[in-house]
VEXDREN-2710 file (C-alpha; in Angstrom, 1 decimal):
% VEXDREN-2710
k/r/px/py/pz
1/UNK/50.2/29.7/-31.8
2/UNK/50.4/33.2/-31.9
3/UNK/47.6/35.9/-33.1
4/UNK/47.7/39.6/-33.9
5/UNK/45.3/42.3/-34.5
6/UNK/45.0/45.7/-36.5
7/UNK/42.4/47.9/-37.6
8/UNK/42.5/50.5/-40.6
9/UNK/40.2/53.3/-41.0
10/UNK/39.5/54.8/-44.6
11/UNK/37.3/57.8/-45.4
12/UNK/36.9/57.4/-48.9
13/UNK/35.3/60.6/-50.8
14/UNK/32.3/59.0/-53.1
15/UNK/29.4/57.5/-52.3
16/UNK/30.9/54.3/-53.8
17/UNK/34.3/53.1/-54.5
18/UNK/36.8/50.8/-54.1
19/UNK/40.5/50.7/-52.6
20/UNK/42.9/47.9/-53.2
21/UNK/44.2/47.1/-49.6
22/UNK/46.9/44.2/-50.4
23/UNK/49.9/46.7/-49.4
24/UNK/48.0/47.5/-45.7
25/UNK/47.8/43.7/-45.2
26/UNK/50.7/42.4/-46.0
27/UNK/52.6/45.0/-43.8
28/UNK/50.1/44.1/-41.2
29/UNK/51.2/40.7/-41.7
30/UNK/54.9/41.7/-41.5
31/UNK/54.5/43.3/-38.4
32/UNK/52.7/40.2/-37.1
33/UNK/55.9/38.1/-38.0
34/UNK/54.0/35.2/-38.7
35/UNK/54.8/33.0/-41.1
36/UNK/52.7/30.2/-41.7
37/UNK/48.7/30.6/-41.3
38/UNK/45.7/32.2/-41.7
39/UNK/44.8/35.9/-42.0
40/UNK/41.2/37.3/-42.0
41/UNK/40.4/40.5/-43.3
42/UNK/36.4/41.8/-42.6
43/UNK/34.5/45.2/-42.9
44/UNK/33.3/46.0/-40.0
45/UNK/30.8/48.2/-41.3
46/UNK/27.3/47.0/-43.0
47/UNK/27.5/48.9/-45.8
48/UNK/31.3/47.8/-46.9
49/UNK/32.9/44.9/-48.2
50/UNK/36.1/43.2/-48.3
51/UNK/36.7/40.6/-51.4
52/UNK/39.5/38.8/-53.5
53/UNK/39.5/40.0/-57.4
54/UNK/41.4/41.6/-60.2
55/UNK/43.3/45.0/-59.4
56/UNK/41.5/46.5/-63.1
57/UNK/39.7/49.2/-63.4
58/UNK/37.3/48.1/-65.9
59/UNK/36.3/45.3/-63.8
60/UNK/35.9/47.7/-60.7
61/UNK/33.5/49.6/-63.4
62/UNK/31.2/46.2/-64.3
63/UNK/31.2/45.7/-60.3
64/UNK/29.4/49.1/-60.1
65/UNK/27.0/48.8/-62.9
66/UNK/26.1/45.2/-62.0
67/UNK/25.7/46.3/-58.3
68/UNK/23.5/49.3/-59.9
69/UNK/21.2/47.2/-61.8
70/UNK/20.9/44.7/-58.8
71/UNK/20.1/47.3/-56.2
72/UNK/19.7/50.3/-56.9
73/UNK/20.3/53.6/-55.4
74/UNK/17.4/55.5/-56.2
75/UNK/14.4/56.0/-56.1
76/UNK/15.5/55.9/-52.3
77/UNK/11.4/55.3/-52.1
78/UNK/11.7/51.5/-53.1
79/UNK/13.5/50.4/-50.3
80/UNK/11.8/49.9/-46.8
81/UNK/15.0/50.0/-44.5
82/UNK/15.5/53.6/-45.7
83/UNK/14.1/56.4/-43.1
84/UNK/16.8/57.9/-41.6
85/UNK/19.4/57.1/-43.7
86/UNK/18.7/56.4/-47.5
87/UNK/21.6/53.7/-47.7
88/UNK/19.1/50.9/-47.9
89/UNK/21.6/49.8/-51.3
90/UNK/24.1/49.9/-49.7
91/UNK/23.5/47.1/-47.3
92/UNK/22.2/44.9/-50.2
93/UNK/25.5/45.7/-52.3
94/UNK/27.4/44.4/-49.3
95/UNK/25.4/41.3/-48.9
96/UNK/26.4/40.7/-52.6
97/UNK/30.3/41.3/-52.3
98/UNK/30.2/39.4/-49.1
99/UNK/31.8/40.4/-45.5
100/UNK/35.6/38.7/-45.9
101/UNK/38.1/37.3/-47.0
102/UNK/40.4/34.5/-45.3
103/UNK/43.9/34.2/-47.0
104/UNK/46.9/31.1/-46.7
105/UNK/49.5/32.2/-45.2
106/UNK/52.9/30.8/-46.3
107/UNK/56.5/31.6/-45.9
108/UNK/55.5/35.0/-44.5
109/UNK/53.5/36.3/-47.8
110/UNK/50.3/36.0/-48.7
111/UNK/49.7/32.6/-50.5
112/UNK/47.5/34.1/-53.1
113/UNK/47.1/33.1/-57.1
114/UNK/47.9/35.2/-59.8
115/UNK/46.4/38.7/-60.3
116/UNK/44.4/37.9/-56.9
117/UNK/44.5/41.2/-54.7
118/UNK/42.2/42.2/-51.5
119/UNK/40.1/45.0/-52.1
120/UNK/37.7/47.3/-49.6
121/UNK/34.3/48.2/-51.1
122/UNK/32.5/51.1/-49.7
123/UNK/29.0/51.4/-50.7
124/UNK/27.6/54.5/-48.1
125/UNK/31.2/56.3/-47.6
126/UNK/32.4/59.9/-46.8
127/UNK/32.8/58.4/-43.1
128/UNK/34.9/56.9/-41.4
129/UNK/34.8/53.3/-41.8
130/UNK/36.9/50.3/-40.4
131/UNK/38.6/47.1/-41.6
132/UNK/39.5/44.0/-39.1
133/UNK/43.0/42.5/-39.8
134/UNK/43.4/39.3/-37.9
135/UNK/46.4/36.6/-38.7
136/UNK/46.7/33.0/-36.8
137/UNK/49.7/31.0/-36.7
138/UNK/53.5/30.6/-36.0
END
């Protein structure tokens, strides 16, 4: 059994956002040249996510309002985590989109369904933030 390793960085430029990051895996994948197992793909930040969904903008849009309604930004007063940093929502929008994602690996590709694509979510961004690609197999 083999394993490999790679990190990605993104600064994204708004508070909140999100960044398809299908291509980055599977040539991290490719460069692994493994073709049949597992590959795990976490944020390995607090206040990001990595998920499986649609690549469509107007769903990317409900995500944001829904996330919104559910925890709020401001007032940055409601929140007792925030002191130093006012990203209390942030953490709470991550816990909702969840940490990772663990994908099938088949014939070298990513064995996903249709329209499924791996997307980063950043909920405190303009920083640097990091992304944990790890792949299993033969």
């Amino acid at each position: 059994m083999k394993s490999y390793r790679k990190e990605l960085t993104l600064t994204l430029p708004a508070r909140r956002a999100y960044r398809n990051i299908t291509p980055d895996v599977q040539k991290a994948l490719a460069e692994s040249g493994i073709r049949e197992g597992l590959c795990l793909v976490n944020a390995m930040h607090i206040t990001a996510s990595v998920f499986i969904n649609d690549d469509e903008r107007g769903l990317h849009g409900d995500f944001e309002q829904w996330l919104e309604k559910l925890a709020p930004e401001k007032p940055y007063g409601q929140y007792a985590h925030n002191g130093y940093e006012d990203n209390a929502d942030a953490h709470l929008k991550r816990q909702l989109m969840g940490r990772e994602v663990v994908c099938a690996v088949t014939d070298g590709k990513l064995d996903f369904g249709p329209w499924e694509q791996i997307f980063y979510g950043e909920y405190d961004g303009k920083r640097p933030k990091r992304i944990l690609i790890k792949i299993i197999g033969e």
